[in-house]
TILUM-942852 format. One record per residue (C-alpha): x, y, z; residue number from 1. Coordinates in Angstrom, 1 decimal. Layout:
N
+--------+--------+--------+-----+
:      X :      Y :      Z :   i :
+--------+--------+--------+-----+
:      X :      Y :      Z : NUM :
...
+--------+--------+--------+-----+
END
This chain:
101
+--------+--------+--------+-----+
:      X :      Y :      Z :   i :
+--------+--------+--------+-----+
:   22.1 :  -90.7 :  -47.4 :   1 :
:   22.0 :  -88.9 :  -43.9 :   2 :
:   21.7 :  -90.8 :  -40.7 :   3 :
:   19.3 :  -89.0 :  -38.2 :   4 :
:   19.4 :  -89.7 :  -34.7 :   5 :
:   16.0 :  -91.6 :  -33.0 :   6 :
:   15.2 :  -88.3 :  -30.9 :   7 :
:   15.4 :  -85.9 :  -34.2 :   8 :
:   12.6 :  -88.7 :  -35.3 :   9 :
:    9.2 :  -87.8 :  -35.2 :  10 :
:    6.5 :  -90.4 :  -34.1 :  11 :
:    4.9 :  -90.9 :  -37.0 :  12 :
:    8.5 :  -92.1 :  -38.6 :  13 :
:    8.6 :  -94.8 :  -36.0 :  14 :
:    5.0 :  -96.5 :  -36.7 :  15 :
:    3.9 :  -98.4 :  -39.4 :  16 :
:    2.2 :  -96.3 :  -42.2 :  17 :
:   -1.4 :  -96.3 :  -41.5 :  18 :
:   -1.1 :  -97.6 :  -37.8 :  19 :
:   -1.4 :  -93.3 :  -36.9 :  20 :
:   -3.8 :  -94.2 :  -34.9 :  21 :
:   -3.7 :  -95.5 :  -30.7 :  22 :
:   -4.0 :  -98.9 :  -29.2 :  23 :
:   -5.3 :  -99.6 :  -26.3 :  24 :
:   -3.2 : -101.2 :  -23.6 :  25 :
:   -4.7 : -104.6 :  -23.9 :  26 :
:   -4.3 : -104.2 :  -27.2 :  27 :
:   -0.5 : -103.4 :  -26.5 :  28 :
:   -0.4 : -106.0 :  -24.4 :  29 :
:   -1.8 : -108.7 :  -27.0 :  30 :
:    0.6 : -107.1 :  -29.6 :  31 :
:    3.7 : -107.3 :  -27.7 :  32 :
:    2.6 : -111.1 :  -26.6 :  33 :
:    2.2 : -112.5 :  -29.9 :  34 :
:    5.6 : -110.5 :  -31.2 :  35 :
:    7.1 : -112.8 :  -28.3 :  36 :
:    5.4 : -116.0 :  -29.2 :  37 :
:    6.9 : -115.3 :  -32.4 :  38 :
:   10.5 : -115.0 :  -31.8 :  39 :
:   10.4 : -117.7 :  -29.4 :  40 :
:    8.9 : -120.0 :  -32.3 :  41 :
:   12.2 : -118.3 :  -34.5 :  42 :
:   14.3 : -120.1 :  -32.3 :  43 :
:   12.6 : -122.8 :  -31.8 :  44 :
:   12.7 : -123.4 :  -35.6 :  45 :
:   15.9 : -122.6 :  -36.2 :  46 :
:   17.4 : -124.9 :  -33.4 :  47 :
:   14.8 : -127.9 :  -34.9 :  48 :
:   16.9 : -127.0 :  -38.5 :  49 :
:   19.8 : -127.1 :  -36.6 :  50 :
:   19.4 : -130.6 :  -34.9 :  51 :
:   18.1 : -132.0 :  -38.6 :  52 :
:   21.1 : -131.0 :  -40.4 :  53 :
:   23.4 : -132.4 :  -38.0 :  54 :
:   21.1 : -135.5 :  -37.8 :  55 :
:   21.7 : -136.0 :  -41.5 :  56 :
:   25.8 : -135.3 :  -41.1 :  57 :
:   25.7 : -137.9 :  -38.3 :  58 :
:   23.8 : -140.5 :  -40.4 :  59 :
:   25.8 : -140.1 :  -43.8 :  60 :
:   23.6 : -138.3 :  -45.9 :  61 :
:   24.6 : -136.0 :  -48.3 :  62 :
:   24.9 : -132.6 :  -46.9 :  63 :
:   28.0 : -130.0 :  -46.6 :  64 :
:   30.0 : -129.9 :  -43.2 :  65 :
:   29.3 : -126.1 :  -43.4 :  66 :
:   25.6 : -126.1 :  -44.3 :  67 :
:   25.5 : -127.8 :  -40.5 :  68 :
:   28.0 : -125.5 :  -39.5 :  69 :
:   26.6 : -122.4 :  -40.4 :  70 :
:   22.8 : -124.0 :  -39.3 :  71 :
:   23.8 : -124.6 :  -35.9 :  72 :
:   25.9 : -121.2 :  -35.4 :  73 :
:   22.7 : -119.2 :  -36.6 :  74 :
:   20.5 : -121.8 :  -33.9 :  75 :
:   23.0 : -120.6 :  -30.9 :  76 :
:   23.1 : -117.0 :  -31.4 :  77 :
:   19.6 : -117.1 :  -31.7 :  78 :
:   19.3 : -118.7 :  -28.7 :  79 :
:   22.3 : -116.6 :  -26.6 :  80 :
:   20.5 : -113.2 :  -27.9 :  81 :
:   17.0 : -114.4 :  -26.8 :  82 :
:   18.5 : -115.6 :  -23.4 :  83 :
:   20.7 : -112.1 :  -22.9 :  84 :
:   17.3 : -110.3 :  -23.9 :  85 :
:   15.4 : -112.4 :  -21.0 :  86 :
:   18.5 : -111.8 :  -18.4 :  87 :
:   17.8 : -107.7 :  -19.4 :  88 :
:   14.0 : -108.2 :  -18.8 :  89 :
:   14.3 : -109.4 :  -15.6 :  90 :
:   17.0 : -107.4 :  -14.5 :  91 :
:   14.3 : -104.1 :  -15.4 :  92 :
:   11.5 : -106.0 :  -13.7 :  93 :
:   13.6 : -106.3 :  -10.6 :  94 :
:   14.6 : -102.7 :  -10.5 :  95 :
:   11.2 : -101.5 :  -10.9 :  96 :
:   10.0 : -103.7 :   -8.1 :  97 :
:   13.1 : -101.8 :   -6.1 :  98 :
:   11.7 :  -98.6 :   -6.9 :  99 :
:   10.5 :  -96.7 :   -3.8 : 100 :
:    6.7 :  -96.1 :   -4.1 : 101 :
+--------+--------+--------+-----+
END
């Protein structure tokens, strides 16, 4: 199996088969909202899974020290990408707005 590069990639390879054709930019806009919303809410669940399963270790129930483990790693990288991602964001936003006009 070869491995191309992204720039020997044509467009078409990047999309979605059948999305060929253009979005507006609200529609962009809408799209890259609701792709936000929903990693936010990925996190959100998986530190909500996290705090149960340690909830249940803490109150005796019957569940494996690395179930909770493993649950609350997964919660905290989750969390440390999204916040490094965020960091990056702003850190573009603020060099745009030092862009000379």
């Amino acid at each position: 199996m070869a491995i191309e590069s992204v720039s020997m990639m044509k467009p078409e390879m990047l999309m979605p088969s059948g999305q060929t054709e253009r979005k507006s930019p609200f529609e962009t806009q809408q799209a890259f909202g609701e792709m936000l919303k929903n990693a936010i809410g990925e996190v959100n669940n998986a530190q909500q899974a996290s705090d149960v399963m340690t909830r249940k270790l803490v109150q005796g129930e019957q569940v494996e020290l690395h179930d909770v483990m493993i649950t609350a790693q997964k919660a905290s990288v989750m969390l440390n990408t999204s916040m490094e991602i965020r960091n990056k964001a702003i850190e573009a936003y603020q060099e745009i707005l030092r862009m000379p006009v």
